[in-house]
N, C-alpha and C positions, 0 to 999 in steps of 0.2 A: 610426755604425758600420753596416756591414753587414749583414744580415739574412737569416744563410745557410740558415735553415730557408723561407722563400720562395723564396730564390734558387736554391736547391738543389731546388726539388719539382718540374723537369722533366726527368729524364735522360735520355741520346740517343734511346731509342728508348722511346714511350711505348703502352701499350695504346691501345684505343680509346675514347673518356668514352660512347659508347653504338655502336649496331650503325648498319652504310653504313644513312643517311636512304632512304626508297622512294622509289622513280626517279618524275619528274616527265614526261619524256620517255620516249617508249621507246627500246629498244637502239638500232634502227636511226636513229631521228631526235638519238639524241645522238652516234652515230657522221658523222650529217652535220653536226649543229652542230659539229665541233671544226674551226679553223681559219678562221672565219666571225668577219668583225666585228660584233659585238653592242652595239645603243646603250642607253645609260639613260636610262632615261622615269621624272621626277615628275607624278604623276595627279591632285597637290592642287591648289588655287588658291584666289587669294584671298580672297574672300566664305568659303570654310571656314571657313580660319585665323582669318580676323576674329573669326568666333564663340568659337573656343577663346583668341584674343589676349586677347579683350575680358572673357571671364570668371574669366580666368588671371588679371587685374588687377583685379576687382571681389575676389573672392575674397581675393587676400591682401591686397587695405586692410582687409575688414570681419575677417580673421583675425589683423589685425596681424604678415603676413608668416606666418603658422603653414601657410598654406596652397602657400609658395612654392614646396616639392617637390613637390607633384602638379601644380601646374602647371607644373612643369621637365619629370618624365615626360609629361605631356599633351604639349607641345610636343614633344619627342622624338619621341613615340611618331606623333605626324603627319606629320612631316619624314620618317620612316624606314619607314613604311606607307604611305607615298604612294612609295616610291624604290626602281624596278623593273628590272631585268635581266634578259632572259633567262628568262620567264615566272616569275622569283621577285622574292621584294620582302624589303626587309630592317625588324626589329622592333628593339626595345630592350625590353628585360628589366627593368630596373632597379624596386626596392623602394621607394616613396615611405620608408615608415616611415626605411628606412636612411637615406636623404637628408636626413632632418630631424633624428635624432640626428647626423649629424654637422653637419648646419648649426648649430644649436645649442649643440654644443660649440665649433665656430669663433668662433661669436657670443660665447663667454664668453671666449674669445682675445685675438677683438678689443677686447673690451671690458678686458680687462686692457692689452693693448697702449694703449687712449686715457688708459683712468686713470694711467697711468706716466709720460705725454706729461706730463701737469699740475702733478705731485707730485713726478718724480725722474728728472733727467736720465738718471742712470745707470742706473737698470733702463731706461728707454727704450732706450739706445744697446744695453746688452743682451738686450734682447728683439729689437731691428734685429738684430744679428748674428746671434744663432738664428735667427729668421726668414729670413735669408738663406743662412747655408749649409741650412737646410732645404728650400730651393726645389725641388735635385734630386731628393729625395725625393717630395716633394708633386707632381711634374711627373710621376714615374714613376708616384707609386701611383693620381694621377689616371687616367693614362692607363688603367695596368689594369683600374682601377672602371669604363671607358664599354665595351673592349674586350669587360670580363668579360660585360655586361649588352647588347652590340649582336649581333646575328644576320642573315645571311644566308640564308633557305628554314631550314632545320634544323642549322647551321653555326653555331657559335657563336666572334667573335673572339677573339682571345689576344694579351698583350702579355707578350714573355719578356725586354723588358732588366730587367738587375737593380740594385742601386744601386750597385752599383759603376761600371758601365758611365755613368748615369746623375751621378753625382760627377766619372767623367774626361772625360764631354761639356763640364758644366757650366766644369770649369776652362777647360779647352781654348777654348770661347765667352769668358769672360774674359779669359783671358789671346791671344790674338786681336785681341782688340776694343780690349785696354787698350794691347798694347806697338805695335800699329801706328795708335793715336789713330784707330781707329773707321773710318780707311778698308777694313780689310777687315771691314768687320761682315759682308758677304756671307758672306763663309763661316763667321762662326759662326751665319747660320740654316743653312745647305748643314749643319755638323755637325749642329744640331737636329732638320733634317728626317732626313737620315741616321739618326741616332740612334732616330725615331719609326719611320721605316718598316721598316729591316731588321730592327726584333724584333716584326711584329707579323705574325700568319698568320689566316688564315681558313679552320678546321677544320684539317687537316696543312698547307695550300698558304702560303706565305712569302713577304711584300712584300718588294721588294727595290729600294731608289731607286740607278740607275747613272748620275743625275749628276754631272758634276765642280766643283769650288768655283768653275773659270774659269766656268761656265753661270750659276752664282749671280750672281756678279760682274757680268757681261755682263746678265743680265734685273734687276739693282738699279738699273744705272749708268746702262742706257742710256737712261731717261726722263729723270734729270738732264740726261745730253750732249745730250739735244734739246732740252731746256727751255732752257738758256743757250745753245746755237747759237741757237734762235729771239729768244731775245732779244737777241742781240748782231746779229743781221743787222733785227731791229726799232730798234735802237737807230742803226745806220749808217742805215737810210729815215729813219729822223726826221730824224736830222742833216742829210740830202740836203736835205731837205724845206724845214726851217725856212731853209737856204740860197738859196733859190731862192722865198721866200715874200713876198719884198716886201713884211716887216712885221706881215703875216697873225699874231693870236693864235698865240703857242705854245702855250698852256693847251689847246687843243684838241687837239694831237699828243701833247703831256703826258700828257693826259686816256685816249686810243688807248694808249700805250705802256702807264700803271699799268691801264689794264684788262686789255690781254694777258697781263701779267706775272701779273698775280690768277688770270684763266685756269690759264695756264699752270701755276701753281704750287699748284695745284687739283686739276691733271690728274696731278701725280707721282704722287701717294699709291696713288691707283687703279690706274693704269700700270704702277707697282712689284706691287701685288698680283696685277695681271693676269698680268703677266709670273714670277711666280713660282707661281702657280697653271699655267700652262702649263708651266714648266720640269720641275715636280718630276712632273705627271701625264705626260708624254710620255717621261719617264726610267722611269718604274714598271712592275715588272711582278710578278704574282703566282704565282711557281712560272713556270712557262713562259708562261703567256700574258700578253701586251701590252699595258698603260693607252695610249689616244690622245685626244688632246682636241683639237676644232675650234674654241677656245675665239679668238676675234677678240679683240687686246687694246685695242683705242680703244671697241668697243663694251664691253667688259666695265668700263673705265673709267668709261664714258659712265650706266655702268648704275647704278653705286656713286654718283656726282657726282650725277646725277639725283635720285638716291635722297634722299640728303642733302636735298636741298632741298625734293624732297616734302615730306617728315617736318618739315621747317623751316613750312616755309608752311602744313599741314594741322595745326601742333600737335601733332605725333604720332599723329593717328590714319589718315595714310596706312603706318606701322609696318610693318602684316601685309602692306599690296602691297608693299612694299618688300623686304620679308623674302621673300617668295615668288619675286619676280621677279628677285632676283640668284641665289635657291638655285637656283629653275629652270634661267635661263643655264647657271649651271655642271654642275647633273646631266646636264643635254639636251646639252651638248659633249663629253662624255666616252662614248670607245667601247674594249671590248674586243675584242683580236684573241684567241678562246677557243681552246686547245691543250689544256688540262690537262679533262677532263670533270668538269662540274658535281655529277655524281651520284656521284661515288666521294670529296667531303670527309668526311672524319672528323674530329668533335671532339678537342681535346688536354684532357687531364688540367687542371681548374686548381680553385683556392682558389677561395669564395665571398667578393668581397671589401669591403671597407667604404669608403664613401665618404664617408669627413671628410676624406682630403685634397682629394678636389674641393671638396667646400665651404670648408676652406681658401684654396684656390684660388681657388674665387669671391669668398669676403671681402674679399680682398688684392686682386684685380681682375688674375692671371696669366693671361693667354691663352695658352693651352697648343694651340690649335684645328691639323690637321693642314694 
């Protein structure tokens, strides 16, 4: 059911949650920044990270996991203090204490969830069902808990879908997904991301994603329609090949064909993300001004794939390069075209809010990530 005492705590027009932040710039030089493309710079790197990775992980074995929300705000609090615009840098807020009462009561969730698994089918299949129509919920109030606790110079984010909004997404992605047999999944991320961005503001200014499901569709599809071109025209050279081979091993064109197809099939996943990471930032914009990203999508591929296999062949402790060096790529490709001035956000009114559904979230293992 609804929950119209939150849904209802922002009406049209709201005071201000504290007085205009002091100006960072002066008059005149914020009268020239407006109109100017402005890039984002992360300042971290990885020898840092490393330090905070590495103790983020000694910590909660010798805690038995008690330690794991401080090292969630550690990690946070790095990524978003190292991640600059426009002579300002963005924090995160968030209360360790709150993060582990709610992880803790997720933990007693899940752990009623495993025990039902063992002993009785039918509280299992009903505990699946709650669990599931609860998603939209837990997707929303997640969101709100990072929005509530992330900040911009003295801006603090907001997230105003409600659950309702949040239930008619969620079907609508279902039902999508379900009556056209998963060929238009595209657009039920195009409604998710939709759904994440136009309720979220920073201080009064409003994200607003203006792309269309056809854009979804087209940066899904189209590393597929390369992957099978390419292998359909790799599979016609073969055929040439072993025709004209005068008995020559075929196991060795074999051999060429399943390695490109491994390639190839290697490169979707990435591809796909690349291409929807450019899609939805070149569509964004905040109040008037322009998200733009220079974001290459074979390198951005190249960077994920790579990755993978650092992490594979290091054992996991190339982790923190890896983790830095995709975040970097993609902070460092993104620029704003600035119209609306930096110095005049004002905070919106909100709750202080609890974060068991994210730890929900994390327990179940939902990626909710923008």
């Amino acid at each position: 059911m609804q929950n119209s005492s939150m849904d209802t705590e922002l009406p049209p027009e709201l005071p201000p949650f504290q007085m205009q932040p002091p100006s960072l710039l002066g008059d005149t030089e914020n009268a020239e920044a407006l109109g100017r493309n402005y890039s984002f710079r992360f300042k971290g790197n990885a020898s840092e990270y490393f330090g905070i990775w590495i103790v983020n992980i000694l910590l909660t074995i010798i805690t038995i996991g008690f330690y794991a929300p401080w090292a969630k705000v550690r990690r946070l609090r790095y990524f978003y203090g190292n991640t600059w615009v426009f002579q300002r840098r963005f924090d995160f807020t968030g209360v360790p204490t709150k993060i582990l009462i709610g992880r803790i009561i997720a933990l007693v969730i899940y752990a009623a969830f495993s025990f039902a698994i063992k002993y009785s089918w039918e509280a299992f299949l009903a505990g699946f069902v709650l669990v599931f129509f609860a998603v939209p919920w837990l997707i929303r109030a997640t969101i709100r808990f990072r929005a509530r606790n992330s900040k911009f110079s003295n801006s603090r984010f907001y997230f105003s879908g409600t659950n309702k909004s949040a239930y008619w997404c969620f079907l609508k992605c279902i039902a999508v997904t379900i009556f056209t047999l998963g060929l238009f999944f595209p657009v039920a991320v195009w409604l998710y991301k939709r759904e994440c961005l136009n309720h979220l503001y920073v201080g009064q200014l409003k994200f607003s994603l203006n792309a269309s499901w056809g854009d979804y569709m087209r940066a899904m599809y189209m590393p597929l329609f390369v992957f099978l071109g390419g292998i359909a025209v790799l599979s016609i050279l073969m055929a040439i090949f072993l025709g004209s081979s005068d008995g020559l091993n075929s196991a060795y064109y074999i051999f060429l064909i399943a390695a490109a197809y491994f390639l190839g099939y290697m490169f979707i996943w990435p591809l796909t993300a690349a291409r929807i990471f450019m899609t939805s930032w070149n569509n964004t914009t905040l109040s008037r001004s322009q998200f733009q990203t220079n974001c290459n999508q074979w390198r951005y591929a190249w960077i994920v794939l790579s990755n993978w296999f650092a992490k594979i062949i290091s054992l996991g402790l190339l982790t923190p390069w890896a983790v830095v060096r995709l975040y970097k790529y993609q902070v460092e490709s993104m620029r704003l075209m600035l119209v609306d001035d930096p110095d005049q956000l004002q905070n919106q009114l909100q709750q202080d809010h609890n974060a068991i559904a994210e730890e929900l979230s994390d327990i179940f293992d939902l990626d909710i990530s923008l």
